[in-house]
FIBA-392267 format. One record per residue (C-alpha): x, y, z. Coordinates in Angstrom, 2 decimals. Layout:
{u=X; v=Y; w=Z}
...
//
This chain:
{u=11.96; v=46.30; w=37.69}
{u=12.76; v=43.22; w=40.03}
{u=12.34; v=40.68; w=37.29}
{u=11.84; v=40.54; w=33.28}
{u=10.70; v=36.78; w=32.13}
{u=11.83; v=36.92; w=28.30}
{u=12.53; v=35.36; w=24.77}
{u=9.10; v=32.84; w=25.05}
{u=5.35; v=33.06; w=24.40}
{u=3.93; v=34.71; w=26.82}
{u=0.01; v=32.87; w=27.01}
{u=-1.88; v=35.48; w=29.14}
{u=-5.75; v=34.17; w=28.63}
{u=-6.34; v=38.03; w=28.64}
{u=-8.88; v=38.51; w=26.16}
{u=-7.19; v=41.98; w=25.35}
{u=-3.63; v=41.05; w=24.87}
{u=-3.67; v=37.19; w=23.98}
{u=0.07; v=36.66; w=23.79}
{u=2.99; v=38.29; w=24.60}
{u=6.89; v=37.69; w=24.54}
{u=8.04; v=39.11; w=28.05}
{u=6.35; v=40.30; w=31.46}
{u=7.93; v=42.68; w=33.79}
{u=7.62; v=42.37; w=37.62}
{u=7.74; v=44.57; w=40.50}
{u=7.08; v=43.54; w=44.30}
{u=5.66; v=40.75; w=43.23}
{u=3.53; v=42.05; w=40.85}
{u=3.20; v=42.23; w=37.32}
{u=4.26; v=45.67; w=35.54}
{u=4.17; v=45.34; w=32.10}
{u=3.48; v=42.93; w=29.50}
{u=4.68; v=42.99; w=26.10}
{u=7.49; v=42.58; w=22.85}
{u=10.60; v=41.46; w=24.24}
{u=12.10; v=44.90; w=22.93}
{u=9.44; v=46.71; w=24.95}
{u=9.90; v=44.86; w=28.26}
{u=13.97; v=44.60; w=28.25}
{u=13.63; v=48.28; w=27.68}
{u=12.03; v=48.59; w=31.34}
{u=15.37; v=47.15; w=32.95}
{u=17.56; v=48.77; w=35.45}
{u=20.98; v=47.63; w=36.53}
{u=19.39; v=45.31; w=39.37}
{u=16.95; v=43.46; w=37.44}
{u=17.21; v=39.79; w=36.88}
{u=16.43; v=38.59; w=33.76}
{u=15.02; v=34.90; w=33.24}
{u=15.57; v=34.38; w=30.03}
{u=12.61; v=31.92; w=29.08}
{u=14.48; v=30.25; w=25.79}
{u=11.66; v=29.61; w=23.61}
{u=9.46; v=28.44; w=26.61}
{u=5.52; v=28.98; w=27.29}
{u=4.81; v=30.82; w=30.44}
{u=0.80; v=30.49; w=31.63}
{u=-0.83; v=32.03; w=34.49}
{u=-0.18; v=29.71; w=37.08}
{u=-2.10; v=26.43; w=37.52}
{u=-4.68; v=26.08; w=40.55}
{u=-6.13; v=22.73; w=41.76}
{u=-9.51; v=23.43; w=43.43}
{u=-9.65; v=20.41; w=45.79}
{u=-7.24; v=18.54; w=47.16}
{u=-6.08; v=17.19; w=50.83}
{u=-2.48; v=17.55; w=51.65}
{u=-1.99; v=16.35; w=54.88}
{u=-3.58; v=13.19; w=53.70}
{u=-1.84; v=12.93; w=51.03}
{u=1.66; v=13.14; w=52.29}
{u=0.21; v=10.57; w=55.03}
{u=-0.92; v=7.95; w=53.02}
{u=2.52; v=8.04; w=50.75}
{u=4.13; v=5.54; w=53.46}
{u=1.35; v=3.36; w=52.71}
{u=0.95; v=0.50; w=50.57}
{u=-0.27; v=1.87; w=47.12}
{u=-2.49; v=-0.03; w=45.34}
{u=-3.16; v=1.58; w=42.16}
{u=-0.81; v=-0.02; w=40.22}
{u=-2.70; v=-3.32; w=41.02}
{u=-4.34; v=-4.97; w=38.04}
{u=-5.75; v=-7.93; w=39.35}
{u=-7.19; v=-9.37; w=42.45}
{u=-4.67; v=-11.97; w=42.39}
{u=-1.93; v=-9.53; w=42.45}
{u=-3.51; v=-7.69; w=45.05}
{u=-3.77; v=-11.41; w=47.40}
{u=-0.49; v=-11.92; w=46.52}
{u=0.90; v=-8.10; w=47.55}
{u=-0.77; v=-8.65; w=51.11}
{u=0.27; v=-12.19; w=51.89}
{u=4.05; v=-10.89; w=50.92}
{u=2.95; v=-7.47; w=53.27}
{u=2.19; v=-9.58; w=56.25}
{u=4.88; v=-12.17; w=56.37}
{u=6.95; v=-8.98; w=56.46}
{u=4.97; v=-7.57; w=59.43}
{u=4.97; v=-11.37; w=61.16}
{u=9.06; v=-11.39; w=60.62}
{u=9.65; v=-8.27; w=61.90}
{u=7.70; v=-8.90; w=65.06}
{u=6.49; v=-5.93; w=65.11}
{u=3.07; v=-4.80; w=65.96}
{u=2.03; v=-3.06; w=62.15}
{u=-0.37; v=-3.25; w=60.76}
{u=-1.20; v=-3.89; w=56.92}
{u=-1.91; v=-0.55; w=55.67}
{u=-2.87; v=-0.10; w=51.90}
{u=-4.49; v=3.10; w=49.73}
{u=-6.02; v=3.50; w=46.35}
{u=-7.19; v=-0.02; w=45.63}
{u=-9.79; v=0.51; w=43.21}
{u=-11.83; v=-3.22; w=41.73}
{u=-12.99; v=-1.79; w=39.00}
{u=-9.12; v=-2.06; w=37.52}
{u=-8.99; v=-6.03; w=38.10}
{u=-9.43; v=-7.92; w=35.08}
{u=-9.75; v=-10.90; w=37.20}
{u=-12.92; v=-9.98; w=39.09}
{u=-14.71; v=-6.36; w=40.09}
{u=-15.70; v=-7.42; w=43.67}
{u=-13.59; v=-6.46; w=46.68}
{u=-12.93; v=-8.98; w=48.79}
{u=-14.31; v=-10.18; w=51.90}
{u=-13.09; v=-10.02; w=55.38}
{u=-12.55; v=-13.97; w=55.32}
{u=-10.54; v=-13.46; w=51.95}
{u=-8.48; v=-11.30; w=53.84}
{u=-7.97; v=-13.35; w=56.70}
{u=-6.97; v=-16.21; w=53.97}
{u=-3.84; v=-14.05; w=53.77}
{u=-3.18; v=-11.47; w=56.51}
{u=-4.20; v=-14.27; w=58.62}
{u=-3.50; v=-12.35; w=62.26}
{u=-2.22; v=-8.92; w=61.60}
{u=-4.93; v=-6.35; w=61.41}
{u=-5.52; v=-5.12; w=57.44}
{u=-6.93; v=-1.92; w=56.27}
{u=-7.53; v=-0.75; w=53.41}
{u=-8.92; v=2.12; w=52.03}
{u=-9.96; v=2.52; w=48.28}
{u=-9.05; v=5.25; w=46.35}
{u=-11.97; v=7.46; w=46.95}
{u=-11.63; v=7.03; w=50.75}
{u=-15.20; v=6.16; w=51.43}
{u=-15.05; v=2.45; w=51.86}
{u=-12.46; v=0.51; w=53.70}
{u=-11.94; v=-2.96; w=53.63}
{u=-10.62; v=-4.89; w=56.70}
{u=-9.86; v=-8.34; w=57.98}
{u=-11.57; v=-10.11; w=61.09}
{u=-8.29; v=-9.17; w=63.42}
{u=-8.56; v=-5.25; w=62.59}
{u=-13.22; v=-5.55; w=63.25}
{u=-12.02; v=-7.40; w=66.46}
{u=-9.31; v=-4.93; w=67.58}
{u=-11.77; v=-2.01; w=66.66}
{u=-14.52; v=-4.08; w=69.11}
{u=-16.92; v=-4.64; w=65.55}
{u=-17.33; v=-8.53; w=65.21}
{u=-20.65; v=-8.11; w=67.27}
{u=-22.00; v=-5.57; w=65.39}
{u=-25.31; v=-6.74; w=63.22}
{u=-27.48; v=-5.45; w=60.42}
{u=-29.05; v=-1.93; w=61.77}
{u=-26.14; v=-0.30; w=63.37}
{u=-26.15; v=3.18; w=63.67}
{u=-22.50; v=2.34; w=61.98}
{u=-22.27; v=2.81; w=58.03}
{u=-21.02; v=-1.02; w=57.87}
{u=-21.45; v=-3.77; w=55.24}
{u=-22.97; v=-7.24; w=56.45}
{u=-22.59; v=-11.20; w=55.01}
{u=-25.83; v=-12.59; w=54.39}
{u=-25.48; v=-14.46; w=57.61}
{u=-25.61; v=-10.78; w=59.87}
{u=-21.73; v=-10.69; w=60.31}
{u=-19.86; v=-8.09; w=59.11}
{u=-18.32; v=-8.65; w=56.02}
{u=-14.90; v=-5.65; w=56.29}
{u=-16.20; v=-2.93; w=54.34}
{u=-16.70; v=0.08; w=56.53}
{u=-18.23; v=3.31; w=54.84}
{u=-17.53; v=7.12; w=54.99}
{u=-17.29; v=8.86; w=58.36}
{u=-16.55; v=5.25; w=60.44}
{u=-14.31; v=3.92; w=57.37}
{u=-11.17; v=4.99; w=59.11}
{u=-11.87; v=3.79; w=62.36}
{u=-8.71; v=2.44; w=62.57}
{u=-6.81; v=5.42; w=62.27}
{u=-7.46; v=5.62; w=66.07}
{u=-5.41; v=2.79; w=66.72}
{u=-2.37; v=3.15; w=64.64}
{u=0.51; v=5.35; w=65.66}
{u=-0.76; v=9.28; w=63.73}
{u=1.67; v=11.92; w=63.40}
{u=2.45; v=14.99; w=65.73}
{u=2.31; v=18.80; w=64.96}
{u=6.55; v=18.65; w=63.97}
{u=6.05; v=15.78; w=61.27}
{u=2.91; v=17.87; w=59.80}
{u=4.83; v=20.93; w=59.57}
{u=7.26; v=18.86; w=57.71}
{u=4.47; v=17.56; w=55.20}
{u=3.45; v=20.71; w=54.71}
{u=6.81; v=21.99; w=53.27}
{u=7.51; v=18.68; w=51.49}
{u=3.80; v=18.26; w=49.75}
{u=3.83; v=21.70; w=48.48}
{u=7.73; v=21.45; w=46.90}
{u=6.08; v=18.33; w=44.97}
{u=2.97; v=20.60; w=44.22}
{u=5.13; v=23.10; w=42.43}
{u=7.74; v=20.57; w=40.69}
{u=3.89; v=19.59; w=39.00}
{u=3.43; v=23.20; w=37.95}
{u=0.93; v=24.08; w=40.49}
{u=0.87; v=27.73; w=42.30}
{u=-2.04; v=27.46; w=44.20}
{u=-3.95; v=24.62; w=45.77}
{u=-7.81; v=24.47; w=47.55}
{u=-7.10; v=22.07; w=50.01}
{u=-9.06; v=20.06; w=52.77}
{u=-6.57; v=20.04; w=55.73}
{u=-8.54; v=20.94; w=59.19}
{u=-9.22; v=17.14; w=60.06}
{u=-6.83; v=15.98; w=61.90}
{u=-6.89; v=12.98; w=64.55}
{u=-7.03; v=14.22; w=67.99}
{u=-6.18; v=18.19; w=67.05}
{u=-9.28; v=21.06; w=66.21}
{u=-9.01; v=22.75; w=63.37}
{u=-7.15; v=26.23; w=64.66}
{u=-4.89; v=23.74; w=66.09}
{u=-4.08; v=22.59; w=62.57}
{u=-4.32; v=26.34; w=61.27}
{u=-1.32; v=26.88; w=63.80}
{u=1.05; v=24.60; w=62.35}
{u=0.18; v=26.41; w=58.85}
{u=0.66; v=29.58; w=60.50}
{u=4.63; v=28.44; w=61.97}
{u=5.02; v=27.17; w=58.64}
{u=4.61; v=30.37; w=56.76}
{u=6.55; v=32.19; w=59.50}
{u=9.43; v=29.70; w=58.68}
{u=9.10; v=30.21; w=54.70}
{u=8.07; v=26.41; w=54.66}
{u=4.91; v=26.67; w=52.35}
{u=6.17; v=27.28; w=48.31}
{u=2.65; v=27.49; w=46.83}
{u=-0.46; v=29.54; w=47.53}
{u=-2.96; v=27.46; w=50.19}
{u=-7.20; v=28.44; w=50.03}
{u=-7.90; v=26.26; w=52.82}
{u=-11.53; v=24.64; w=52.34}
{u=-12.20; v=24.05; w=56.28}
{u=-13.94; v=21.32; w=57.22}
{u=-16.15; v=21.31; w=59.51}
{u=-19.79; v=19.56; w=60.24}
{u=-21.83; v=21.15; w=62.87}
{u=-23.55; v=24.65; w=62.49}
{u=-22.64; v=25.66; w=66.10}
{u=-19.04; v=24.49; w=65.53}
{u=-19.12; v=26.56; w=62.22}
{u=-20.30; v=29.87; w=63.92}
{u=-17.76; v=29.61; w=66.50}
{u=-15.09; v=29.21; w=63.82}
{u=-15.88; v=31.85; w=61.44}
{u=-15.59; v=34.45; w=64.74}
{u=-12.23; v=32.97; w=65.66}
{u=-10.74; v=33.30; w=62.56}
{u=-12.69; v=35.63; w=59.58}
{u=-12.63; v=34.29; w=55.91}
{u=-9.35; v=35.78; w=54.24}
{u=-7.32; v=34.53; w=57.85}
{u=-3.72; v=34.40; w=56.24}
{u=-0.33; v=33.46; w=56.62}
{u=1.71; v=33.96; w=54.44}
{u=0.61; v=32.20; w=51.29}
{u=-2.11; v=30.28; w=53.42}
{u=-5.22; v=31.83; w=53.53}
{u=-8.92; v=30.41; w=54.47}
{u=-11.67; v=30.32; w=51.87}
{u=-14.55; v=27.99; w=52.40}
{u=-16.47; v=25.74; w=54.43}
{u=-16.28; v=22.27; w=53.35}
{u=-19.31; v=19.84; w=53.56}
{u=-19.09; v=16.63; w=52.29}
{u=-22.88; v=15.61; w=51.72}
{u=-22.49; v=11.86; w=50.41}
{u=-20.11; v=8.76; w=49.57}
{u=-18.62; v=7.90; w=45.97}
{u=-19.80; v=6.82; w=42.56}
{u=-17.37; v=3.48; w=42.36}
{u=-18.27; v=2.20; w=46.61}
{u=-22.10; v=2.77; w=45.46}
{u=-22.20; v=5.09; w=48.34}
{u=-22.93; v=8.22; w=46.80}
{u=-26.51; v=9.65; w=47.02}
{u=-28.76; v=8.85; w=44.14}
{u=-32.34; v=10.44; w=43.82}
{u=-33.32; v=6.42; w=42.48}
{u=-30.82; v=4.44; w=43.83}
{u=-28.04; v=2.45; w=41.29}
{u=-29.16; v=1.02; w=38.03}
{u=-26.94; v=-2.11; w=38.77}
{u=-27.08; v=-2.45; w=42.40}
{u=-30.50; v=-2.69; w=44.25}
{u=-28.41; v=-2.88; w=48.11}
{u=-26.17; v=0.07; w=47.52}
{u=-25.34; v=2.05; w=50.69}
{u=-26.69; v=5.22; w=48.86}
{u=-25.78; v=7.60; w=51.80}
{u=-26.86; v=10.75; w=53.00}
{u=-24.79; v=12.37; w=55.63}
{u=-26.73; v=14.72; w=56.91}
{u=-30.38; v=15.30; w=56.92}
{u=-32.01; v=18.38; w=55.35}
{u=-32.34; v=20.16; w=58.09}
{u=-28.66; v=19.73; w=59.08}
{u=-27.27; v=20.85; w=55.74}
{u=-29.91; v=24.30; w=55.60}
{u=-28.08; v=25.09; w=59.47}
{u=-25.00; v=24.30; w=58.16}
{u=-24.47; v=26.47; w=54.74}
{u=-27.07; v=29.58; w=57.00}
{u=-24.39; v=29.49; w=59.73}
{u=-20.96; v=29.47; w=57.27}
{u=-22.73; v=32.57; w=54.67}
{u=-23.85; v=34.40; w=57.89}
{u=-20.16; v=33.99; w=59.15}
{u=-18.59; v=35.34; w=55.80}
{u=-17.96; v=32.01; w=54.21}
{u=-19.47; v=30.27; w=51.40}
{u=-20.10; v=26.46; w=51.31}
{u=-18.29; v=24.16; w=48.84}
{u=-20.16; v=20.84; w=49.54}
{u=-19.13; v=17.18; w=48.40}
{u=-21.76; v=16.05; w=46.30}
{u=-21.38; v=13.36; w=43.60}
{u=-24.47; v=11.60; w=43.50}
{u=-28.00; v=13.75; w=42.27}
{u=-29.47; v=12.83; w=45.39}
{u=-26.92; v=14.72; w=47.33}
{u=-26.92; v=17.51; w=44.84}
{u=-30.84; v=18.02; w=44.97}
{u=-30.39; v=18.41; w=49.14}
{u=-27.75; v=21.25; w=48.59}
{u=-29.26; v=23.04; w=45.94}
{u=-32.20; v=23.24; w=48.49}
{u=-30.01; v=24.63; w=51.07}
{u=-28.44; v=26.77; w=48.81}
{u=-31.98; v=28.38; w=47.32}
{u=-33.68; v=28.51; w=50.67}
{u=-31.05; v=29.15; w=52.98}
{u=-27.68; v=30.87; w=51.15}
{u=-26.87; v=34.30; w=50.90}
{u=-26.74; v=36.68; w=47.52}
{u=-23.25; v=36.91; w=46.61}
{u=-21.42; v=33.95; w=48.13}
{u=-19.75; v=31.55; w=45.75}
{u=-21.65; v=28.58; w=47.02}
{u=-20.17; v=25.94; w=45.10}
{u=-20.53; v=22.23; w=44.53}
{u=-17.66; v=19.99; w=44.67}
{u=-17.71; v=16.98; w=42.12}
{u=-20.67; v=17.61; w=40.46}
{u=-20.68; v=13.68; w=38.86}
{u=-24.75; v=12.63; w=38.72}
{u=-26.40; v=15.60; w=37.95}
{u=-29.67; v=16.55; w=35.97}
{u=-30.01; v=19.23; w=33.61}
{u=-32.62; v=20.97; w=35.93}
{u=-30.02; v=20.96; w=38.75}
{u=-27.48; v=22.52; w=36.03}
{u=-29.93; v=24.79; w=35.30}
{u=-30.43; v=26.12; w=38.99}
{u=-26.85; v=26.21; w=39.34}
{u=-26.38; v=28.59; w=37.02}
{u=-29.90; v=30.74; w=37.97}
{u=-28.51; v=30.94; w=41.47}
{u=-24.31; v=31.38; w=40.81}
{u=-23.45; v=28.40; w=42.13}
{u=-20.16; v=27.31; w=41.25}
{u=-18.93; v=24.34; w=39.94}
{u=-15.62; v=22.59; w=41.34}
{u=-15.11; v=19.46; w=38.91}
{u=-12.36; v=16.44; w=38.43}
{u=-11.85; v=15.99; w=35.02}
{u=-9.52; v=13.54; w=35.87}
{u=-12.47; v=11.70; w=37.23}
{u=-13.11; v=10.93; w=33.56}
{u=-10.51; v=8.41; w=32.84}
{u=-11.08; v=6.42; w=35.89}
{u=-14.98; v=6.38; w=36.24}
{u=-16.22; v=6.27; w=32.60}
{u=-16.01; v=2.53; w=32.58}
{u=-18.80; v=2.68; w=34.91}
{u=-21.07; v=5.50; w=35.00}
{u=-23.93; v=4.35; w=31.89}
{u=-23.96; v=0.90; w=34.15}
{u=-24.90; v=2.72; w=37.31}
{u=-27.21; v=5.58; w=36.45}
{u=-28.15; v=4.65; w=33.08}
{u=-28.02; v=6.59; w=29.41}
{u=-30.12; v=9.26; w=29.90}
{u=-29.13; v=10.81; w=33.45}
{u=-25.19; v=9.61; w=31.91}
{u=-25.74; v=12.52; w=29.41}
{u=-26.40; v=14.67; w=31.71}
{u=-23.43; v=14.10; w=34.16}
{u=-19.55; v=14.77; w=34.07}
{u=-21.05; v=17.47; w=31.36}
{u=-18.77; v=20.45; w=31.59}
{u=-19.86; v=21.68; w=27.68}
{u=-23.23; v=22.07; w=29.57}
{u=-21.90; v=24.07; w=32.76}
{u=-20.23; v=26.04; w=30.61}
{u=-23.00; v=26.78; w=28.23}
{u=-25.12; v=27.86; w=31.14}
{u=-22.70; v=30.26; w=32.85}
{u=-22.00; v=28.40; w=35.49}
{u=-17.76; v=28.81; w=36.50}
{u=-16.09; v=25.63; w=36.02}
{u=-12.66; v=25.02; w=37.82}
{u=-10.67; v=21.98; w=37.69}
{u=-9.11; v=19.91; w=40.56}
{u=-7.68; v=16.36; w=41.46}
{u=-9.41; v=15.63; w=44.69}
{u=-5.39; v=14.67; w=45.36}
{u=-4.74; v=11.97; w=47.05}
{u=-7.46; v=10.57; w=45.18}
{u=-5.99; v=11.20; w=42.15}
{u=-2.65; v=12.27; w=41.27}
{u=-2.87; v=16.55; w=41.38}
{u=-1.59; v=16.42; w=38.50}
{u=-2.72; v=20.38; w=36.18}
{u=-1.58; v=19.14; w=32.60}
{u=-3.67; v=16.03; w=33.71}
{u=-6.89; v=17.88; w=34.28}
{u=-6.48; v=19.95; w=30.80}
{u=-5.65; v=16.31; w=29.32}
{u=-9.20; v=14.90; w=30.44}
{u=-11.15; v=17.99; w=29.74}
{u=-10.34; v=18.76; w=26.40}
{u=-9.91; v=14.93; w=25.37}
{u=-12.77; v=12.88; w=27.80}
{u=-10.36; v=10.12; w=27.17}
{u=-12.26; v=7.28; w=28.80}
{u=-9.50; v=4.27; w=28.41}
{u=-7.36; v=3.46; w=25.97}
{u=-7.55; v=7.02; w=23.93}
{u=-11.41; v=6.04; w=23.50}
{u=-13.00; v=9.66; w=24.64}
{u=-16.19; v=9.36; w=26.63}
{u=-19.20; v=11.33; w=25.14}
{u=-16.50; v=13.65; w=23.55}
{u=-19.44; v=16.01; w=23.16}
{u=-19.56; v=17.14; w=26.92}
{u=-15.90; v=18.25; w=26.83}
{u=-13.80; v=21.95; w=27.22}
{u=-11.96; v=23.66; w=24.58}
{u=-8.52; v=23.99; w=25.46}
{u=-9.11; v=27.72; w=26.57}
{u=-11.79; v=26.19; w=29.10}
{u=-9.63; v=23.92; w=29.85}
{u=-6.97; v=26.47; w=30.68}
{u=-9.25; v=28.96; w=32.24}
{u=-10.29; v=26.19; w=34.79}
{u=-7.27; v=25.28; w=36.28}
{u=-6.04; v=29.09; w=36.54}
{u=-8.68; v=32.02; w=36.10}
{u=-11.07; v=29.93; w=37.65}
{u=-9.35; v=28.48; w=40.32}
{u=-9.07; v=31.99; w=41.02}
{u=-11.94; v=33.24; w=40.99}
{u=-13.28; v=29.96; w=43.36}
{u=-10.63; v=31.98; w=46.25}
{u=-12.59; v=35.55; w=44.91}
{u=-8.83; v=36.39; w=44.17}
{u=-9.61; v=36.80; w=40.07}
{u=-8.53; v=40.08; w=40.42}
{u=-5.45; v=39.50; w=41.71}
{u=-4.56; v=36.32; w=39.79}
{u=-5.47; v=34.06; w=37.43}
{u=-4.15; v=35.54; w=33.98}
{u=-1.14; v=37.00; w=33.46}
{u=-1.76; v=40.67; w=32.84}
{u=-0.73; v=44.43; w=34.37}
{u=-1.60; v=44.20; w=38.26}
{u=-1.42; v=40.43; w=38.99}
{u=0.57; v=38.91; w=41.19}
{u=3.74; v=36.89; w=39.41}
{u=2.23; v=33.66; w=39.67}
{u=3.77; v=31.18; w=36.45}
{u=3.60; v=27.69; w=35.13}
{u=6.23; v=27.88; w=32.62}
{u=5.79; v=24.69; w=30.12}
{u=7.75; v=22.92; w=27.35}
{u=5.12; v=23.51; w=24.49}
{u=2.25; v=25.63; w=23.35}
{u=-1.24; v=23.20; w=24.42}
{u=-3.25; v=25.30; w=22.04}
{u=-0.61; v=23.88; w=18.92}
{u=-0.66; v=20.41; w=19.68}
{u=-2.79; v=17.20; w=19.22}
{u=-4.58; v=16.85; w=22.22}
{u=-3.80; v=13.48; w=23.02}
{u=-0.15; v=14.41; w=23.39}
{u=-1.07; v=17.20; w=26.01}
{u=0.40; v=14.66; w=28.83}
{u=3.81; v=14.44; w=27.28}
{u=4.11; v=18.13; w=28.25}
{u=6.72; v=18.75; w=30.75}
{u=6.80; v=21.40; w=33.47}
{u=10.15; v=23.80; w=32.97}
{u=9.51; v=26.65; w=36.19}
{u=7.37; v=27.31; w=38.77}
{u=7.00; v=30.88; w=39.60}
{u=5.02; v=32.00; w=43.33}
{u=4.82; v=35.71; w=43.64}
{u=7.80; v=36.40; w=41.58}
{u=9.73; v=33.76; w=43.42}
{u=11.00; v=30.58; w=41.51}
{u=9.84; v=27.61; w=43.74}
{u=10.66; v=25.09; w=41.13}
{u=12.88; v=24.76; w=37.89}
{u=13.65; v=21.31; w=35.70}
{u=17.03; v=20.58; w=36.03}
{u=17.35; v=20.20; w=32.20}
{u=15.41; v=23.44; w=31.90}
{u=16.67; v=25.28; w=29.06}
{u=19.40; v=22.70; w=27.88}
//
């Protein structure tokens, strides 16, 4: 044997064989698992021995949608999560330009994650004039936490050549009363600006790469879906080439299913010939096509079947018509690849379930990513037609506050409700939607199990997991989303040697301490990509 993990609790969410004390690996691959006795029996004078002292080893943790070169982009932004109030935000700019003004430089003021529905001071964003009050002009943008809305000042609009557009653009723009623009920019045209501000070239995204996934595995993660293949002024085999010299160089420390993005059914076609589903490098290997069918639940932009409850003008935005989304998911199944499409509003939902009925193949894992404003008839042809579901339960803790206001009680029950999902059959993972939240695993069990809505205060507690569910979605499931469940996914004879090793046992504690738990190795393929300095001590 190469390896023999030992002296811990062995959690192997095999049904057969619950628990365990050791594992024995070989190549890579799990050989045995059992008593410590029986395991250190299997050694030979070249195995290592990782002696687990009193630890709890898991299958290893999957997030099943995530984007990591954006991520690792917007981290030399301005983040404004932490930002409680609109005051604070005001005063953050005004501090943000004088900087820029100083410097005489030609920056811009670049912020992420702003999200108004954390002020306590007011839930409106703010104009492009309340902007100008203190940007003044340097060009702002910035770009709320779900990344379909940006906000930016008159000096960015004029820069991007948008101060003359008026109400009835083919642009997905916001408007004053007056016909002016009023800074918000939506979806697809949202990060217009990107265009003009400096973006990064193929030796800085190579470097990402290696960086994001070390801080993927420090958070117990072994495996990530991620949305990568949009990249300014590169196509997406371009962008599969840096991944490519990055697993020649032993640069990526986690397993990547790529979820490739792209919008066109000819464009599709001709990428599923160039490069099959199951392409791989090294631990990089494509897995889906990624559609992404509406906007968000907290910019109003997500499509709703009957609008918002609490806002008559939402955007309420389709992407793409019917007839683009039934080419679209024909042309990725007939290439080999199933569709996981963005929906979080119903109205978005009901268009790909349509697709997915009239135009999918048997035996794809079509799957819907989000699933937020659903119906229990949709939830019900999910599960008649194997549609997967890809959910946030992290979503929880953040939207809560504001779902019943926008949809109203009755479709509320029938949304965020993974109890129901699972009921029905349908195969629940979990995921962060990273950089949107943080992609955080021990996060995602937190919210499922506990539907903590604010303040401890769990959010129709009723439509949670069990903390087996919980754990099955971010590993088994996760798994089975890449159709690699038989080669990962629980830690049993066969599997590859992919850990989360943790401080405590989730299924012995109070829930609403799971957060406290601490990550103590990372194991990839037998290979330890990440291990707490204090592990052990």
């Amino acid at each position: 044997m190469n390896t023999i993990y030992c002296h811990g609790t062995v959690i192997t969410l095999n049904p057969s064989q619950p628990r365990a004390q050791a594992v024995a690996v070989e190549e890579g691959v799990i050989r045995a698992v059992g008593t410590n006795d029986e395991i250190l029996a299997l050694q030979t004078p070249d195995t290592r021995i990782v002696d687990l002292h009193g630890a709890f080893l898991y299958p290893g943790f999957t997030d099943n949608h995530m984007h990591t070169l954006i991520t690792a982009q917007l981290r030399d932004r301005l983040d404004l999560s932490p930002i409680r109030s609109y005051a604070s935000l005001m005063d953050l700019l005004t501090a943000e330009a004088q900087r820029i003004r100083t410097s005489g430089s030609n920056e811009w003021v670049l912020g992420v994650k702003y999200n108004q529905y954390d002020w306590a001071d007011r839930k409106t964003v703010p104009t492009r004039q309340e902007l100008d009050a203190v940007t003044g002009d340097v060009p702002c943008y910035l770009l709320r936490a779900c990344e379909h809305v940006a906000l930016y000042n008159t000096r960015a609009l004029e820069m991007l050549g948008l101060m003359s557009e008026k109400p009835g653009t083919e642009l997905c723009m916001g408007f004053l009363p007056d016909g002016s623009p009023d800074g918000q920019l939506f979806e697809g045209d949202c990060g217009l600006a990107e265009a003009l501000i400096p973006q990064p070239g193929p030796e800085e995204i190579r470097r990402w790469i290696a960086a994001e996934t070390k801080i993927y595995a420090s958070m117990g993660l072994t495996a990530i879906h991620s949305d990568d293949l949009v990249v300014e002024n590169m196509e997406p085999l371009q962008v599969m080439d840096l991944f490519r010299e990055a697993a020649d160089a032993d640069e990526i420390a986690i397993r990547i299913y790529e979820q490739c993005r792209i919008e066109d059914a000819s464009a599709i076609r001709a990428f599923t010939e160039a490069a099959p589903r199951g392409t791989s490098f090294g631990l990089f290997r494509t897995n889906s096509i990624k559609l992404i069918l509406d906007g968000s639940l907290g910019a109003h932009s997500a499509y709703m079947l009957d609008g918002y409850r609490n806002d008559p003008d939402a955007q309420n935005i389709a992407l793409f018509t019917d007839e683009q989304v039934n080419a679209m998911v024909q042309a990725a199944n007939a290439g080999g690849y199933p569709v996981v499409a963005h929906a979080i509003g119903d109205g978005a939902v009901e268009q790909i379930l349509q697709a997915y009925e009239q135009h999918g193949q048997p035996g794809q894992r079509n799957s819907i990513n989000h699933c937020q404003i659903m119906r229990d008839g949709q939830l019900q042809r999910m599960a008649a037609h194997s549609i997967l579901a890809y959910t946030q339960p992290v979503f929880i803790g953040t939207d809560a506050p504001i779902i019943d206001d926008c949809v109203g009680e009755t479709i509320a029950a029938s949304s965020y409700n993974w109890r129901r999902m699972i009921d029905l059959g349908i195969h629940v993972s979990g995921g962060s939607d990273c950089p949107v939240e943080v992609n955080d695993p021990i996060a995602n069990i937190y919210y499922a199990v506990t539907r903590d809505g604010g303040n401890g205060t769990p959010y129709r507690p009723e439509n949670g997991m069990t903390m087996d569910e919980a754990l099955r979605a971010v590993s088994l499931e996760g798994a089975y989303a890449a159709s690699r469940e038989q080669v990962n996914g629980t830690v049993e004879t066969g599997k590859y040697a992919d850990f989360t090793v943790l401080d405590r046992d989730l299924f012995a504690i109070d829930p609403f301490t799971i957060r406290d738990s601490r990550v103590m190795m990372t194991v990839v393929n037998d290979r330890i990509v990440y291990q707490r300095e204090e592990a052990w001590n």
